[in-house]
C-alpha positions in Angstrom: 14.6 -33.8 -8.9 10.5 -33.0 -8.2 8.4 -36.2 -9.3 5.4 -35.1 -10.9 3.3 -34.7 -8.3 5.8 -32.3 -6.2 6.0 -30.1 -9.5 2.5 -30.0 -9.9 2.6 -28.7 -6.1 5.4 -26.5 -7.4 3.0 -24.9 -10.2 -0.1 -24.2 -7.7 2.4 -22.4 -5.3 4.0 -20.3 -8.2 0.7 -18.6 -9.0 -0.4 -18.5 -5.3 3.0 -16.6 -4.3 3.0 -14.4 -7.5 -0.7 -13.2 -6.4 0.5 -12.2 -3.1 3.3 -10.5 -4.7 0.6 -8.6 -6.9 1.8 -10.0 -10.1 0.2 -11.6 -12.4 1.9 -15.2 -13.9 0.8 -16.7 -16.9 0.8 -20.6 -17.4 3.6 -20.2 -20.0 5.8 -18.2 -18.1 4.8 -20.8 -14.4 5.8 -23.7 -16.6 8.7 -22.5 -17.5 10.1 -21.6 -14.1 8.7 -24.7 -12.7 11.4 -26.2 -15.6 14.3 -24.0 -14.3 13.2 -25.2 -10.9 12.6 -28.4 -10.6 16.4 -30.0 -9.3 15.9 -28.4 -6.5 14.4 -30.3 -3.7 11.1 -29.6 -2.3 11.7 -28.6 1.1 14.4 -25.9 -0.3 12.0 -24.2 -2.7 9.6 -24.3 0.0 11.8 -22.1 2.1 12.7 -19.6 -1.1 9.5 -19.0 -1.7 8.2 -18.2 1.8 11.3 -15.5 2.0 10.3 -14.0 -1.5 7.2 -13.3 0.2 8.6 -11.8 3.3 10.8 -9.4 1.9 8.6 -8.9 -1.4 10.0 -7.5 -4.9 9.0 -9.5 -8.1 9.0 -13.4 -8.1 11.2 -14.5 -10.6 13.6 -17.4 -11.6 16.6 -15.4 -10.4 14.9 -14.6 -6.8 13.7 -17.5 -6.1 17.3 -19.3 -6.9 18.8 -16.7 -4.2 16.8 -17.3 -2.0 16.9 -21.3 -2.1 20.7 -20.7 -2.8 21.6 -19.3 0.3 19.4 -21.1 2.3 21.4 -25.0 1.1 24.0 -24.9 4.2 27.1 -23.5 2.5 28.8 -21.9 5.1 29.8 -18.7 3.5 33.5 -17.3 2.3 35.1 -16.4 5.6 33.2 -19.7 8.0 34.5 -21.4 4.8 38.1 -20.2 5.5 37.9 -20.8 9.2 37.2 -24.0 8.9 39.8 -24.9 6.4 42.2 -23.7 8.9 41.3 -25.7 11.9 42.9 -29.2 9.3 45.9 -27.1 10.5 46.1 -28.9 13.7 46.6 -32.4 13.3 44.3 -33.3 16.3 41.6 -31.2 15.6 38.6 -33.4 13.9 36.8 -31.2 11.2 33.7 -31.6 9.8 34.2 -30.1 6.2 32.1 -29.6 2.6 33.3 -31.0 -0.5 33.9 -27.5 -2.0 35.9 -26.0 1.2 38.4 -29.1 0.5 38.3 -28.7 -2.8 39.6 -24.8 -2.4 41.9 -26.0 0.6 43.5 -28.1 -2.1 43.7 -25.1 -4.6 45.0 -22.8 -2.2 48.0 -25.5 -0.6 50.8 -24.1 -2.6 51.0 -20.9 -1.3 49.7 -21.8 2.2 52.8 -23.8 2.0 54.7 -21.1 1.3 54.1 -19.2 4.2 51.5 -16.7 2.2 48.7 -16.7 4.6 47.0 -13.7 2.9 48.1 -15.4 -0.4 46.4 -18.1 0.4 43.3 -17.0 1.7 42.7 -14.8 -1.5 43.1 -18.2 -3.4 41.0 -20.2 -1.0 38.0 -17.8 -1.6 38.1 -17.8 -5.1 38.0 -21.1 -5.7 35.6 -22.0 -3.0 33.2 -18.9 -5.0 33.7 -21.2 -7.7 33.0 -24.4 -6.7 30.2 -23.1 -4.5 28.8 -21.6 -7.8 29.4 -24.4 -9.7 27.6 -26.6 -7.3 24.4 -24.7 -7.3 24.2 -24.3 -10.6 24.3 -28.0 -10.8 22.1 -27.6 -7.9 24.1 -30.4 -6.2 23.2 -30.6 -2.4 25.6 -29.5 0.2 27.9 -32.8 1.6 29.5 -32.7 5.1 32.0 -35.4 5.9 34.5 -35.9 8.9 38.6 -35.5 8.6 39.7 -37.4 11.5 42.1 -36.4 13.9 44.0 -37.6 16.6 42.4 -36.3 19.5 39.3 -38.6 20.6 37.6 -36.4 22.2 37.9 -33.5 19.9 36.5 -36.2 17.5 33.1 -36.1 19.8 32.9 -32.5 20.3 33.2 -31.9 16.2 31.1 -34.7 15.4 28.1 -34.0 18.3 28.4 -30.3 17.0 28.0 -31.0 13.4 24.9 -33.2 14.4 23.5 -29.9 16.6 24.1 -27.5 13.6 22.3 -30.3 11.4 25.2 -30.4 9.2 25.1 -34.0 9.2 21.9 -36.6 10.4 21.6 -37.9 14.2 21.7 -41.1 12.7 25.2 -40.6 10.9 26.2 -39.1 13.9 26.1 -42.1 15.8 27.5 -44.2 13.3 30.5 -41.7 13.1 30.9 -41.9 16.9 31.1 -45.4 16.8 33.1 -46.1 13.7 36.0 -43.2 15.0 36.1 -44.3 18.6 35.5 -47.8 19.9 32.7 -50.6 19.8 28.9 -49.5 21.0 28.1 -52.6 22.3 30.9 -52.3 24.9 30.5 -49.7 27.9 33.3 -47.6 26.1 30.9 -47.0 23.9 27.9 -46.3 25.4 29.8 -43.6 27.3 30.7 -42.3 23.5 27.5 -42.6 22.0 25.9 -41.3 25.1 26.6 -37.7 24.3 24.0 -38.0 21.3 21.7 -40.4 23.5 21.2 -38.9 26.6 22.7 -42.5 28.7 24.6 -42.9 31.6 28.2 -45.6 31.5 31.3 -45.6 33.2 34.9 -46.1 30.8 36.5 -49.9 31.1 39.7 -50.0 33.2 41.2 -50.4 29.6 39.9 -47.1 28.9 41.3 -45.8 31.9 44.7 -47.1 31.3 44.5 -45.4 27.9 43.6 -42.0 29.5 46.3 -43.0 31.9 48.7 -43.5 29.2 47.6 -40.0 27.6 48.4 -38.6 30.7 51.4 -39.5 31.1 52.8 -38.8 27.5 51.5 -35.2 28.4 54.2 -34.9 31.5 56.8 -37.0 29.3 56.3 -33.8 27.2 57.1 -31.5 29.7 60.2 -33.2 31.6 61.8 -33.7 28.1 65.1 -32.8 27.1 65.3 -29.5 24.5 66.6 -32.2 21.8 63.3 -34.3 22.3 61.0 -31.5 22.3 62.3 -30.9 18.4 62.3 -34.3 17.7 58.8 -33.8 18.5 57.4 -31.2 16.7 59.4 -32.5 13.5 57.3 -35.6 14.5 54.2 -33.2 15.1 55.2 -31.4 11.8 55.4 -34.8 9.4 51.9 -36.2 10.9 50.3 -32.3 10.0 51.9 -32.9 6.3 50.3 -36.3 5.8 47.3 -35.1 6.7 47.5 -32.2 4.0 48.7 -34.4 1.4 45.2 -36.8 2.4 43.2 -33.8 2.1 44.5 -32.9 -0.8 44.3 -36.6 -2.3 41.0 -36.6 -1.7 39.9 -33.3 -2.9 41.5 -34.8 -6.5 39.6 -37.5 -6.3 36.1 -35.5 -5.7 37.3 -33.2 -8.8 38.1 -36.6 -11.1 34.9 -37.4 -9.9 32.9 -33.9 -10.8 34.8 -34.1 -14.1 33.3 -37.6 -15.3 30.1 -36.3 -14.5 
C-alpha cells in the first residue's frame, strides 16, 4: 500500500497526466481514484500512467488498472499453459506463479485422464480466475522453483528466471546454492559462477558424480527390454509424486487465500 507521501505523489501525477490527456480532474474525483489506487505499488502505477499517456483515450480508474494490470508479470493464458506443462517432466526444474499451480491443480483430473484439450480448457479458466482474483486483491505476482532432478536444468531455469527478472539476483544465488551444493566449496563457485561472472574447476567428487551420470546413461542403453519398463514405471511413479506435491501445495496456497 502507498504511505502518505507516495499518495500525495500519486495525487500531483493524476492531475498532471489528466492535463496532458486534455481533461479536466477535479479534487473529488483525484481523491477518489487515488483511493481505488493506492494497493498498488508505486513503481507499477508509475508504468500505467506513462502508457495511458502514450496511447491516450480518457484517464480513468478502469484504464489506469489495465494498464498497471498487465504490466505485474503474469505471464499470460497460453505461456501460463506452457509452463504448467514442462512439471510434466520429472527432471525439468520450473520456475512457476502461485496462480499457474493453482490451475495445474484444478485442471489434474482430467489431465490425468488423458484429456489434453480437456484439460487445457480447465487450466485457463481457472488460471483467468485466479489471475483475476489476484489483481483485484492487487496481490503481487510470486515466482517460486519446483525442483527437479536434473542439476543442471536446475541452473539453466533458475539463471533464466533471474534474466527475465522473474525472481531477484540475490534469490537467485541463494536458490543456486540451496538446490545444488555448498558455495564455499569450488563446486559451488563453479554453480554460482553462472550468475557471478567467476572462473572454478568441479572437485574430483564432482567428477565422479558426472562420471556416475554417465554411466547410468549407457546402463540405459545396454539394458534388457524388461529393465527398460521397469524404468519408466520407475520414471512414471517419480512424475506422479511430483504431481501429487504440486498439487499439495497448490491446496495449501488456496487454504491459505481462503483465511485471508
Amino acid at each position: 500500500m502507498l504511505n502518505d507521501a507516495q499518495q500525495e505523489q500519486l495525487l500531483l501525477s493524476l492531475f498532471a497526466t489528466a492535463e496532458v490527456m486534455g481533461q479536466q480532474l477535479t479534487q473529488a474525483a483525484a481523491l477518489l481514484m487515488v483511493e481505488d489506487l493506492r494497493e498498488y505499488a508505486e513503481p507499477v502505477l508509475t508504468a500505467a500512467l506513462r502508457s495511458c499517456r502514450i496511447e491516450g483515450g480518457r484517464l480513468t480508474v478502469a484504464s489506469i488498472l489495465k494498464q498497471a494490470q498487465s504490466a505485474d508479470g503474469r505471464p499470460g493464458k497460453d505461456e501460463a499453459w506452457a509452463i504448467a506443462m514442462t512439471t510434466n517432466d520429472e527432471f525439468e526444474t520450473v520456475v512457476l506463479t502461485d496462480e499457474i499451480q493453482l490451475a495445474l491443480a484444478a485442471a489434474k483430473p482430467v489431465l490425468d485422464a488423458g484429456d489434453k484439450v480437456g484439460a487445457r480448457m480447465a487450466f485457463i479458466s481457472a488460471y483467468e480466475r485466479f489471475v483475476g482474483q489476484a489483481r483485484e486483491d492487487a496481490k503481487p505476482v510470486n515466482w517460486h522453483v519446483s525442483v527437479g532432478f536434473d542439476a543442471n536444468r536446475r541452473i539453466q531455469a533458475v539463471t533464466k528466471a533471474v534474466e527475465m527478472q522473474r525472481i531477484p539476483q540475490e534469490r537467485g544465488r541463494l536458490y543456486l546454492a540451496d538446490l545444488s551444493v555448498t558455495p564455499v566449496t569450488e563446486d559451488g563457485r563453479a554453480v554460482v559462477a553462472l550468475l557471478t561472472g567467476e572462473v572454478a574447476r568441479p572437485s574430483p567428487k564432482l567428477q565422479e558424480k558426472l562420471a556416475a551420470a554417465r554411466n547410468s546413461m549407457l546402463e540405459m542403453r545396454a539394458a534388457s527390454a524388461k529393465r527398460k519398463d521397469e524404468m519408466r514405471i520407475e520414471a512414471a511413479n517419480e512424475l506422479a509424486d511430483r504431481r501429487a506435491m504440486l498439487v499439495q501445495q497448490a491446496q495449501e496456497l488456496e487454504a491459505g487465500r481462503t483465511a485471508q
